[in-house]
C-alpha positions in Angstrom: 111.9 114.8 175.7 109.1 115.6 173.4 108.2 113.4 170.6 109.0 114.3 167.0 105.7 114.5 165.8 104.7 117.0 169.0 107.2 119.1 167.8 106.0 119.4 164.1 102.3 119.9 165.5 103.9 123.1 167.3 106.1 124.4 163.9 102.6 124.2 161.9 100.9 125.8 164.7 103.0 128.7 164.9 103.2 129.1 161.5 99.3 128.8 161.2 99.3 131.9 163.9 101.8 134.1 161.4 100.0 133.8 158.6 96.5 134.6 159.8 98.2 137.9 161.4 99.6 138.5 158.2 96.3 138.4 156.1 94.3 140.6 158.8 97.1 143.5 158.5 96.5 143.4 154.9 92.5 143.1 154.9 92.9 145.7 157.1 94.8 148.2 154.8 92.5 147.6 151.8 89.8 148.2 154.3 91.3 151.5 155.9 91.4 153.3 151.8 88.0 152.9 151.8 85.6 155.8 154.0 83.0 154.9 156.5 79.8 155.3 155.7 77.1 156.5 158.2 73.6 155.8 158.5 72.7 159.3 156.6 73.7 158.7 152.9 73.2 162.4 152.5 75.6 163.6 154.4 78.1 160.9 154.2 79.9 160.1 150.7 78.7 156.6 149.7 78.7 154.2 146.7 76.5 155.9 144.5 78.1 159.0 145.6 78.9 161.3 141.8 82.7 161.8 141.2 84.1 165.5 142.5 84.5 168.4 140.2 87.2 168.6 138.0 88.3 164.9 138.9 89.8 163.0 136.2 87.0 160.4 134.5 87.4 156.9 135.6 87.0 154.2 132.9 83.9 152.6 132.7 83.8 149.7 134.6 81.7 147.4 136.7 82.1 147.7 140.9 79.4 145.5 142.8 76.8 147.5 143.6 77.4 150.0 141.5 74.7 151.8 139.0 77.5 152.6 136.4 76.3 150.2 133.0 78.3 147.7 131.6 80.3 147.6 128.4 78.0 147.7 124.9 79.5 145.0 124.0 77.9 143.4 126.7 81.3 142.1 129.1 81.1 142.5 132.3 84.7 143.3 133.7 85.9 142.9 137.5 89.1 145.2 138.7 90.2 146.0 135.3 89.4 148.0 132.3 90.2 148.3 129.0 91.7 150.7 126.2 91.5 150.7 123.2 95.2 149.3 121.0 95.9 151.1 118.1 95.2 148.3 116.0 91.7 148.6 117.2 91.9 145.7 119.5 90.9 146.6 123.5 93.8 146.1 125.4 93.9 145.4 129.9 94.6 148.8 131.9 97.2 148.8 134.2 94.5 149.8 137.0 93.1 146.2 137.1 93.8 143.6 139.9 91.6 140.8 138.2 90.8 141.1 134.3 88.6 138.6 134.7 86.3 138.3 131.0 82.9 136.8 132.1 82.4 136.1 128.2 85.8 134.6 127.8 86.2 136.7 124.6 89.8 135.8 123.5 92.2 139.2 124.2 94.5 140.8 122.7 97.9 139.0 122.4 101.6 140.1 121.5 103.0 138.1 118.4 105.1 135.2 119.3 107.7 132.9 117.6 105.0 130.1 116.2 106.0 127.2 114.0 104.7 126.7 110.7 101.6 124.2 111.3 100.9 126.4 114.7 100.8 129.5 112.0 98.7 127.5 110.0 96.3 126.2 112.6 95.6 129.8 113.6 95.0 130.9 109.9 92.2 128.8 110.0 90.9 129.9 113.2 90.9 133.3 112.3 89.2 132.9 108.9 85.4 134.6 108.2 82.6 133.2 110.0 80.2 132.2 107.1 76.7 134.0 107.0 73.7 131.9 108.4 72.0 130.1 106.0 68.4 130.2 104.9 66.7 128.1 102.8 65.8 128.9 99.4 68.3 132.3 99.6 71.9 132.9 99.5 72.3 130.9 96.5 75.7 132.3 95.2 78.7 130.0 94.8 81.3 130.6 97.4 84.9 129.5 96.8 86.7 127.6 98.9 91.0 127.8 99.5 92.0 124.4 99.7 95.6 123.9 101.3 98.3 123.0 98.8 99.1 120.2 101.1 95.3 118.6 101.1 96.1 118.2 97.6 97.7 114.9 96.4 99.3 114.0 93.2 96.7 111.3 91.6 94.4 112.0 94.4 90.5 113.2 93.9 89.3 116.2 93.3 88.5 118.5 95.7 85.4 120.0 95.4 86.6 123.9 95.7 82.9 125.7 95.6 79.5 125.3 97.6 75.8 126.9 96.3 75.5 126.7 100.0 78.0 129.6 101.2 79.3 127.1 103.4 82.9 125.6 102.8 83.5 122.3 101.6 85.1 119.8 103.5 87.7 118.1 101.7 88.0 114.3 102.7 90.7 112.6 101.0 89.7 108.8 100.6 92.2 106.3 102.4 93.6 103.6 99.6 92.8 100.2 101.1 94.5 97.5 98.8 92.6 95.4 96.9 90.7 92.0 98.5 92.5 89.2 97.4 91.2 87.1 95.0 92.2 84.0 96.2 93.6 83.1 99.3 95.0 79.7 98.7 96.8 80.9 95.4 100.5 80.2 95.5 102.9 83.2 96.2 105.4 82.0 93.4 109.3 82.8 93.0 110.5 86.5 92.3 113.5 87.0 89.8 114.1 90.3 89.1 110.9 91.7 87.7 109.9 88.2 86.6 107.2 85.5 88.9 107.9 82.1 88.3 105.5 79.8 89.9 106.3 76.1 89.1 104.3 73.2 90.1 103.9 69.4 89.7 100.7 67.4 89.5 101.0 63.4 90.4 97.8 61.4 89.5 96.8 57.7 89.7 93.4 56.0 88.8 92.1 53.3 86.4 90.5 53.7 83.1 88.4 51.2 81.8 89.2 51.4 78.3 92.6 53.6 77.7 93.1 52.1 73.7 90.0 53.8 72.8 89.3 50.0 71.2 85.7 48.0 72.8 86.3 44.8 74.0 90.2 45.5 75.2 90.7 45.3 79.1 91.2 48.2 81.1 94.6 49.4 83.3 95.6 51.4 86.2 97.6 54.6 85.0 100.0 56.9 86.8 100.5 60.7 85.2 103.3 62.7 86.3 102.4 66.4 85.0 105.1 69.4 85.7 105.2 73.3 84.7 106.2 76.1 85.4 104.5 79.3 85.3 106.3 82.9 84.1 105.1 86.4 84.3 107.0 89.6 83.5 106.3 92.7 85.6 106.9 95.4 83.7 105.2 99.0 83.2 105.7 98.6 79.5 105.8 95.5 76.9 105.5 91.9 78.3 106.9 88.5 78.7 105.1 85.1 79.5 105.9 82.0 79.4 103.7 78.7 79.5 105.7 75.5 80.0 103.7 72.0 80.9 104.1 68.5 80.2 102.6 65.2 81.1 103.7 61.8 81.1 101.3 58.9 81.6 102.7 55.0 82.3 99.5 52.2 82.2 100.1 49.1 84.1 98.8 47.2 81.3 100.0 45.9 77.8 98.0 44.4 74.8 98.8 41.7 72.4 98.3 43.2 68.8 95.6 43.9 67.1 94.4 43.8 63.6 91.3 45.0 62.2 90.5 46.4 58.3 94.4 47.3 58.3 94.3 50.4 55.5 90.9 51.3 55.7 89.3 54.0 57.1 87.8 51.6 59.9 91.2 50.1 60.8 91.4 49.0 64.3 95.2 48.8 66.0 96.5 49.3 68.6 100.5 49.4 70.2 101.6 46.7 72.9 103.0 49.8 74.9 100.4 52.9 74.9 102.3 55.3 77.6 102.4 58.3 75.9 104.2 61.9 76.9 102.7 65.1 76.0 104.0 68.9 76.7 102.2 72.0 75.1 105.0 74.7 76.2 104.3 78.4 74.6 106.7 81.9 74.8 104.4 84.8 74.0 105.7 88.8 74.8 104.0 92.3 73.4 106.7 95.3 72.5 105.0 98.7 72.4 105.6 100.8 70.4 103.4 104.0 71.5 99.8 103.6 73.2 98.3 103.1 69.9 100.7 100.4 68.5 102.4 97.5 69.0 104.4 94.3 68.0 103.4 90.7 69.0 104.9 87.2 68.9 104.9 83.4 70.0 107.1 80.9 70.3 105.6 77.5 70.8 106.6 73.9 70.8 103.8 70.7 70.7 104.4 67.1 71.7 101.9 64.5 71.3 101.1 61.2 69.8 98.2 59.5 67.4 95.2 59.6 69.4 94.3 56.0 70.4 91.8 54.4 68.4 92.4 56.6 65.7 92.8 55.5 62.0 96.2 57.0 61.3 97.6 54.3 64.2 99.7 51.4 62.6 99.5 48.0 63.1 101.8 45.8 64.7 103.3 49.2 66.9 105.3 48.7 69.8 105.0 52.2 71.4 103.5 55.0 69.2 105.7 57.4 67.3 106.2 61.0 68.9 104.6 64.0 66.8 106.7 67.2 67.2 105.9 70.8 66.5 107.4 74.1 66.5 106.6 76.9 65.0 106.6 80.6 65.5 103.8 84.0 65.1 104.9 87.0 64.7 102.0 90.5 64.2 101.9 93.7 64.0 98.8 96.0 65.4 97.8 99.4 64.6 95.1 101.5 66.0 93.6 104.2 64.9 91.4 105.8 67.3 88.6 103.1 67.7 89.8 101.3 64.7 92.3 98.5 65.0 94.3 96.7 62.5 96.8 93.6 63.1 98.5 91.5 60.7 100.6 88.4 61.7 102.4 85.4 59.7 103.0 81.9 61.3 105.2 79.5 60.6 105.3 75.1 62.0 106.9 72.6 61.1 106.0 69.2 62.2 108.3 66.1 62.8 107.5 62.5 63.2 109.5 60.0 64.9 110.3 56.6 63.2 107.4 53.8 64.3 109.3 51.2 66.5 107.6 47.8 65.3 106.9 45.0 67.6 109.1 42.7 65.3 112.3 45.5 66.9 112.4 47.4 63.3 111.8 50.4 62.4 109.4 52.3 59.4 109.9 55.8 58.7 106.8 58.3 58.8 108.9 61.3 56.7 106.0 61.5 54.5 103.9 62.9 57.1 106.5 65.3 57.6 105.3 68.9 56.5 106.1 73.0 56.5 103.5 75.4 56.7 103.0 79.0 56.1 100.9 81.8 57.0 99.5 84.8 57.3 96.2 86.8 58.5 94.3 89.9 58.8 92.2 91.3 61.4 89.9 94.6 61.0 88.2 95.0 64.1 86.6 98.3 65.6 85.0 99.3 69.0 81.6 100.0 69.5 81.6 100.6 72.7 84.3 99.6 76.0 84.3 96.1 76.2 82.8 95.1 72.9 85.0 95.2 70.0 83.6 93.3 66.6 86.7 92.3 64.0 86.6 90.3 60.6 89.4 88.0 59.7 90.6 86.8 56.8 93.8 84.3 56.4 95.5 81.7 53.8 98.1 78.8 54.7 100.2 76.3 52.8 101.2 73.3 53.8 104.5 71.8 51.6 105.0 67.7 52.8 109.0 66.9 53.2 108.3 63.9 50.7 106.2 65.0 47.4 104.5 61.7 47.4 103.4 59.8 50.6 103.9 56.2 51.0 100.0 55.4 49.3 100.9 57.4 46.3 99.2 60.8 47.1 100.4 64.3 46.6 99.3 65.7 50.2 100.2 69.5 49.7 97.8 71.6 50.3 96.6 75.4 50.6 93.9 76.8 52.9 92.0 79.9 53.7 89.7 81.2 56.1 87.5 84.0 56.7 85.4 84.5 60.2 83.5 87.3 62.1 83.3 87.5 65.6 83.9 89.5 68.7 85.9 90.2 71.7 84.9 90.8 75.1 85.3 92.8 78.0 82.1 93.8 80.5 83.5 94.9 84.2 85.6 91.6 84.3 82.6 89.8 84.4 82.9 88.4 80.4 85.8 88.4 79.1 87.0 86.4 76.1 86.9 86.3 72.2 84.0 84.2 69.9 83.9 83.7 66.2 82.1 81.6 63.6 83.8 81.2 59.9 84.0 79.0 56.7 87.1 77.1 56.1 88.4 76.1 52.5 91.5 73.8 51.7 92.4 72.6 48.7 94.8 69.4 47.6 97.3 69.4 44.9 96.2 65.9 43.9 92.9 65.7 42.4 91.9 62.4 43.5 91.7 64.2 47.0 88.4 65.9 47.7 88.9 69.1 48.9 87.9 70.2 52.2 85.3 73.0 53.6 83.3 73.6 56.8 81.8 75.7 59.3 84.4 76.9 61.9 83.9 77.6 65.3 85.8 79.1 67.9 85.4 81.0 71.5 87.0 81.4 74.9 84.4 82.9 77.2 84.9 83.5 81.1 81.8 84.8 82.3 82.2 85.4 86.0 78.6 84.6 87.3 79.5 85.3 91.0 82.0 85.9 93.3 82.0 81.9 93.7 81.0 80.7 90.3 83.0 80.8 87.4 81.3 79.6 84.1 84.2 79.1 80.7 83.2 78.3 77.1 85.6 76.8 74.8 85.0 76.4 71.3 88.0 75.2 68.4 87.9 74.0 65.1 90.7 71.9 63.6 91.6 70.5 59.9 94.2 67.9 60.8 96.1 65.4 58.5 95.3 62.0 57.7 97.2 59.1 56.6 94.3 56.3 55.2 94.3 55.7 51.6 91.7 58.1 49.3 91.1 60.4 52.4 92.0 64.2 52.7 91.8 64.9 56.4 89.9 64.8 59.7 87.5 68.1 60.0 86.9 68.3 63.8 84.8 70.4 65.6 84.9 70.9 69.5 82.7 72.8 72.2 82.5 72.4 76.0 81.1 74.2 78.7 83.2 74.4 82.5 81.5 75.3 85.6 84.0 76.2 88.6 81.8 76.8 91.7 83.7 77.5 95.1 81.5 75.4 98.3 84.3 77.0 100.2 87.9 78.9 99.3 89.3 75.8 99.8 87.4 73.7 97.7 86.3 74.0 94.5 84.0 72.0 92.4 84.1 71.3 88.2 81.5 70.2 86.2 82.4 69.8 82.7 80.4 69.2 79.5 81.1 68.9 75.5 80.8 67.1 72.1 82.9 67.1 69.3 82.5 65.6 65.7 84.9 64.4 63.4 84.4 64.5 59.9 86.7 62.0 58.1 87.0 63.9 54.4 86.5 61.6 51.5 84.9 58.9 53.1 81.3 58.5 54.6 82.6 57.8 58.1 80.9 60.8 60.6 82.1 60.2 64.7 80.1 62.2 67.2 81.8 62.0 70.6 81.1 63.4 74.4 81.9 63.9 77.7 81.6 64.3 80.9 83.1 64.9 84.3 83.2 65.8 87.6 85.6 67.1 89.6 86.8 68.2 93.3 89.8 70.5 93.9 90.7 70.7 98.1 93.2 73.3 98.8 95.0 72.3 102.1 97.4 75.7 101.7 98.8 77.8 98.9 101.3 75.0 98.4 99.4 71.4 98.3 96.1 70.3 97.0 94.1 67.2 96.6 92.7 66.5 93.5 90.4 63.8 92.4 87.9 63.9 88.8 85.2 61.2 87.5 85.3 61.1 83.7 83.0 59.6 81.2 83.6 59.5 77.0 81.6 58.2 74.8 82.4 57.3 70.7 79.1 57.2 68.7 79.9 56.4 64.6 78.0 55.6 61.9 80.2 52.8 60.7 80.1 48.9 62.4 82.1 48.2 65.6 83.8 51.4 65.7 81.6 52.2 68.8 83.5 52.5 72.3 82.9 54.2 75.4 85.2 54.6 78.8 85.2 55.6 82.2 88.3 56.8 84.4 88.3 58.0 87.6 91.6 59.4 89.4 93.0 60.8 92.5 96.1 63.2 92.9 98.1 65.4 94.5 99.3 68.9 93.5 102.3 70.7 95.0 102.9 74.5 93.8 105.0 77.3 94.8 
């Protein structure tokens, strides 16, 4: 019995044998409509043979061999020929076998069922061919159809002409989002369409000399400082909030001290000198239209007498809390590059009760005072990002006890007038600087009224990508309590430098001076400082902070002298 795979050698075999029989009976045919030609081409029809008389013309076509030229167009057509449509297209003969195109010209097609893009696509394809172009001709401005959907609501323009006669190429400009700013920078909390981002700063270090008073010993300190962070999101108006606090506990307390008690080079100091502080500020902006709009602050201040200061009693046990709140509401009206704003303010300021080391109590209600405000700012724009103004403004204070407990009538009323600028180059400065003359003047005339230079600024100036330079400048005309004095005129300026070594850590330098002017008495204190600082960011939500601090106290009266250092280590924890 034969193997399989013999028998399937014999099926292709045969069927091998068919086929070939199959294709000679057809060459065969072909072959048998065609004459023989003999050796004597003129007496046997051949190739280049002319047609017979009265014949009907064949189309002009291409056999091999033959003498018959080709096309004008310059195709050259096997088997089949061509008519023309009567749209003036050349359409295949039915006498062809092949149809073969040797220049692969695109034919003549019946319409077919296309989808809108494929409609599209072959709009394009079919439009004009433009002219060649040489130089220094064809100079006329061609236009260009741009799609409707190349088009884009906010998009770029498109570029609709060429001088060129070529058409324009219309590239619309992917939006990439912006680089971030900084990567370690905490994500915060959403609510609704406001970010909260709280955090909490815990510090500990020494200072050598925290009661501001030479010759007293130094103590560790601890400072807890929470806040929280709150930014509105809105297209229109605005809502911020600024809420921090600090509290500082020393390790150490002093015995009391008593030095020129009354006098403007009183020395004192509490037995307990932890202290709390918290600077917490509402601000928001309602627009009116683009070219107006209203503006106002809610802010609340808590702080204590500065240590080594004057205005300290003796025999404290803890120093007396200083609270104020007070409120600003403006107005601003532009009109074209000219800007108007008015605003009133109003504080009041509250004083806690000394607590005495003896356990009693003395009341500081005289210190307690009201004042009122108002201001006017003119300011016009040169150019964008430079914007001059003049200011003008007038205050009075009214004390909650007419006479204080030294016999003086402390009311007061102030004004002000300053010229300055605000700022606003490509992000790179941004800010507001002014310089002014202060005047304030005292009910009581054995009080000597009060005048000085002011100076205020808050610069950024974004020196690079890594450096961040700040200026601060303030000027402040603060109360006093000593006997025959009217006030404290203080003057501050400092200079910040935040330099990035890496992302994740930051270095601050930090430089200033101040001078306080005690009005009515001789005494002039010139103070500085300086620091250094280092900021590591191990993610958006800790950091390790640590900051070298030096202050000095230079006066021109005896043993008022002091200088400290403090350095301190911390930990920061945002969200």
């Amino acid at each position: 019995m034969p193997r399989p795979c013999s028998r399937l050698a014999a099926w292709l075999g045969s069927g091998a044998i068919v086929g070939a029989g199959l294709i000679a009976a057809s060459t065969s045919a072909a072959l048998a409509q065609t004459p023989e030609l003999g050796t004597d081409p003129a007496t046997e029809p051949g190739l280049f043979a002319p047609a017979p008389a009265g014949s009907r013309p064949l189309p002009q076509r291409f056999r091999p061999g033959s003498a018959t030229a080709a096309p004008a167009d310059g195709r050259t057509v096997f088997g089949g020929g061509e008519e023309t449509a009567p749209s003036g297209s050349r359409l295949p003969t039915s006498t062809g076998t092949t149809s073969f195109d040797s220049r692969n010209a695109r034919r003549f097609r019946l319409p077919q069922s296309l989808t809108q893009r494929q409609q599209e696509a072959a709009r394009l394809k079919r439009a004009p061919v433009s002219a060649v172009l040489v130089p220094g001709t064809n100079q006329a401005v061609t236009s260009v159809v741009v799609p409707g959907r190349l088009r884009r609501r906010g998009g770029p323009d498109i570029d609709t002409t060429s001088r060129l006669n070529i058409p324009t190429t219309a590239t619309i400009l992917r939006r990439f989002p912006n680089a971030e700013v900084d990567p370690f920078a905490p994500t915060g909390i959403r609510a609704g369409a406001f970010l909260l981002r709280p955090a909490i700063e815990i510090t500990t270090g020494f200072d050598t000399n925290p009661t501001r008073i030479q010759g007293l010993p130094g103590s560790s300190l601890t400072t807890v400082s929470p806040e929280l962070i709150i930014r509105s999101d809105w297209q229109r108006h605005q809502l911020n909030a600024d809420l921090r606090g600090t509290y500082t506990w020393y390790g150490q307390t002093y015995p009391p001290v008593t030095e020129n008690a009354g006098t403007v080079a009183s020395t004192a100091t509490p037995e307990i000198i932890d202290r709390p502080t918290m600077d917490s500020r509402v601000n928001g902006r309602f627009d009116v239209d683009k070219l107006s709009h209203f503006d106002g602050e809610a802010r609340a201040v808590v702080s204590t007498d500065n240590p080594g200061s004057p205005n300290v009693q003796t025999g404290l046990k803890r120093f007396p809390l200083v609270t104020t709140v007070g409120a600003t509401f403006g107005y601003t009206q532009a009109f074209n590059r000219l800007e108007v704003t008015t605003k009133g303010t109003l504080d009041h300021q509250v004083y806690q009760d000394s607590l005495l080391a003896d356990g009693t109590t003395y009341s500081n209600a005289d210190r307690e005072y009201n004042q009122y405000g108002g201001a006017v700012r003119v300011g016009y724009e040169l150019k964008p990002g430079l914007r001059p103004f003049v200011e003008t403004g007038a205050d009075t204070r009214i004390h909650a006890q007419k006479v204080d407990r030294n016999g003086y009538d402390r009311d007061s009323t102030g004004t002000f007038v300053k010229v300055g600028s605000t700022f606003e180059f490509s992000r790179k400065l941004v800010g507001e600087a002014s310089l002014g003359w202060l005047w304030r003047f005292y009910e009581d005339d054995a009080l000597t009224n009060m005048s000085g230079l002011t100076i205020d600024a808050a610069l950024a100036y974004t020196l690079s990508d890594l450096t961040l330079v700040k200026l601060v400048g303030t000027t402040r005309a603060a109360e006093i309590i000593v006997p025959g004095m009217s006030g404290v005129f203080s003057r501050d300026i400092s200079v910040q430098v935040d330099h990035a070594f890496r992302r994740w850590l930051i270095g601050t330098a930090l430089v200033g001076t101040g001078i306080d002017d005690y009005v009515g008495s001789d005494r002039l204190d010139h103070r500085y400082f300086a620091s250094v600082s280092m900021l590591y960011k191990l993610s958006r939500e800790v950091a390790l902070k640590s900051e070298l601090r030096q202050d000095w106290l230079r006066s021109n009266i005896q043993n008022a002298d002091w200088s400290a250092t403090r350095i301190t280590v911390g930990v920061r924890l945002q969200r």
